[in-house]
C-alpha positions in Angstrom: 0.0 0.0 0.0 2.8 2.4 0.9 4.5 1.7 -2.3 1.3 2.3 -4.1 0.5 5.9 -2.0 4.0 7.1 -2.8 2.9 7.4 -6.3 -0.2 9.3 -5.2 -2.3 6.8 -6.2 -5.1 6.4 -3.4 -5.3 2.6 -1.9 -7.3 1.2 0.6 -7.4 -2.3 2.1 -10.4 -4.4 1.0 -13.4 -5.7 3.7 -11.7 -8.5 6.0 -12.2 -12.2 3.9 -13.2 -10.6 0.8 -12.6 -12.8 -1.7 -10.5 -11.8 -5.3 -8.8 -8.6 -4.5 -7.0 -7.1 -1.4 -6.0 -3.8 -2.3 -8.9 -1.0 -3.9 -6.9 1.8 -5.6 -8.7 5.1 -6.8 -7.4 8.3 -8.5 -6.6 10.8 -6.0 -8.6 13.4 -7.2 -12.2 13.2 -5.9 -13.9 14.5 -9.2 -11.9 13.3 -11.5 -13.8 11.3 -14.5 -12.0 8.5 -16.1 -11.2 8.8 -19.8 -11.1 6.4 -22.4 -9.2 3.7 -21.4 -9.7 4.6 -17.7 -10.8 3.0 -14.9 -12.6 4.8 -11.6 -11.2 2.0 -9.7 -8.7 -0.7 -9.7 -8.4 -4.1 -7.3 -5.6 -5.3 -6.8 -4.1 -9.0 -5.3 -1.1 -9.4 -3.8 0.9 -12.5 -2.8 4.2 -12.8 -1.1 6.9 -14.9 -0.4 9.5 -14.2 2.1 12.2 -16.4 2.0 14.9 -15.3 -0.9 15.4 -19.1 -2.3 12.0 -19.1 -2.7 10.5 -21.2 -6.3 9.5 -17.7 -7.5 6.0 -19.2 -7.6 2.9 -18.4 -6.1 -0.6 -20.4 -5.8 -4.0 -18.7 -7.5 -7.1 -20.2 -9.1 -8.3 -19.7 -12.4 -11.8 -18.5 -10.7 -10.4 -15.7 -9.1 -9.1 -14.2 -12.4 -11.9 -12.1 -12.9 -12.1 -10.6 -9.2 -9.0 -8.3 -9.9 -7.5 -6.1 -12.1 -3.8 -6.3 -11.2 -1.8 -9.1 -9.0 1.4 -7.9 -7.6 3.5 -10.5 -6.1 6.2 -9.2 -3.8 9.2 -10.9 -3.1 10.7 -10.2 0.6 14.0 -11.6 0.6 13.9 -11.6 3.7 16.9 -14.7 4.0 17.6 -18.0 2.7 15.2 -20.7 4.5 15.1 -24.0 2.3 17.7 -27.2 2.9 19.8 -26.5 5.6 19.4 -22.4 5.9 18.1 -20.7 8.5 16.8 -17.4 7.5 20.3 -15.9 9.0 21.6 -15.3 5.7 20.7 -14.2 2.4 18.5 -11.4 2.7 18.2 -8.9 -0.2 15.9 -5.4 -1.1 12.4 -6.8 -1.3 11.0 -7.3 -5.3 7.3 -6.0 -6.3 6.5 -7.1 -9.6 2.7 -5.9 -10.8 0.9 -8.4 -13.7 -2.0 -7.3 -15.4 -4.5 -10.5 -15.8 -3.8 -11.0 -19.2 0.1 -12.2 -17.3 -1.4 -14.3 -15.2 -3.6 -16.2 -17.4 -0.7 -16.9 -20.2 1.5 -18.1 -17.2 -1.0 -19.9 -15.0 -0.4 -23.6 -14.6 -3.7 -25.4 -13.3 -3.0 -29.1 -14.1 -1.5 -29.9 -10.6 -3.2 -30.1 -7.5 -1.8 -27.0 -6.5 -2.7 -24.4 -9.1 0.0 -21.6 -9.6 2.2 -19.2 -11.4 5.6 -20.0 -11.8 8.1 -16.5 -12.7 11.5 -18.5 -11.8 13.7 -17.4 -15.3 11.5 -15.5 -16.7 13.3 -12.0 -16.0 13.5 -10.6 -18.9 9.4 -11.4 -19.6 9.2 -9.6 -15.3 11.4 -6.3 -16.3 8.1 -4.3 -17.7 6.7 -4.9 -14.8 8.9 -4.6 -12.0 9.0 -2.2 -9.1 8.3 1.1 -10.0 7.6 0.3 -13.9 5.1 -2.2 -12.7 3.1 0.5 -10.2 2.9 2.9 -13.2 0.7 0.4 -14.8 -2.0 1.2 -11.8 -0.9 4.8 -12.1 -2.2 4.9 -16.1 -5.1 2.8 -15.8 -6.6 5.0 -13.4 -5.6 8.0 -14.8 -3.1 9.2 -12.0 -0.8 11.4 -13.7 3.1 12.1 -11.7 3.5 14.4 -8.9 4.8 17.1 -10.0 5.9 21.0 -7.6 4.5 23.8 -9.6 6.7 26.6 -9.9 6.0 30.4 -10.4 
């Protein structure tokens, strides 16, 4: 949310156990009417993982593809935890990447019993959409243009 706010983009947390989205984001200004190709609100799903050796993967199910608008999966890197690590090492600046559905649904894997998207090696595909390239995405769809000090 902070990440989101920095931008000036206005984001609130959804109702407790709402299902699809848990992130609403709205344009700042309260009269502003979308233009074409706007939106007058934006939802938003986020995952995490927070150890750094993580599989780069996170679970989601095809039925919740149409509850959001964006998904932005945060990597913590917070340490290394898997075989014999203990979280003690390894920890590097935290990752937000923000997909678009259309993302999701060309990288979604649902034929195991654990449905999920899997981004390991795929960074070149991730670099539109990383960090602060990713939450511009949000920024333009809602119509949010850059902070900017007038002068004069």
């Amino acid at each position: 949310m902070g990440h989101l706010m920095r931008r000036n983009i206005l984001t609130y947390q959804a109702p407790p156990g709402h299902e699809g989205y848990d992130l609403i984001c709205i344009h700042p200004d309260p009269r502003h009417q979308p233009g074409p190709g706007e939106q007058a609100q934006v939802r938003v799903q986020v995952k995490s993982r927070y150890a750094t050796d993580c599989d780069r993967g996170f679970p989601i199910k095809a039925a919740s593809f149409d509850a959001f608008d964006f998904l932005i999966v945060v990597f913590l890197n917070i340490g290394m935890f898997y075989g014999r690590h203990d979280g003690s090492t390894g920890a590097q600046e935290p990752e937000f990447f923000t997909l678009p559905t259309t993302f999701i649904r060309a990288h979604h894997h649902a034929h195991h019993s654990w449905p999920k998207v899997r981004l390991r090696g795929m960074d070149a595909a991730l670099a539109p959409f990383a960090n602060e390239t990713g939450f511009e995405q949000i920024a333009a769809a809602l119509g949010v243009p850059r902070p900017r000090k007038v002068r004069g």
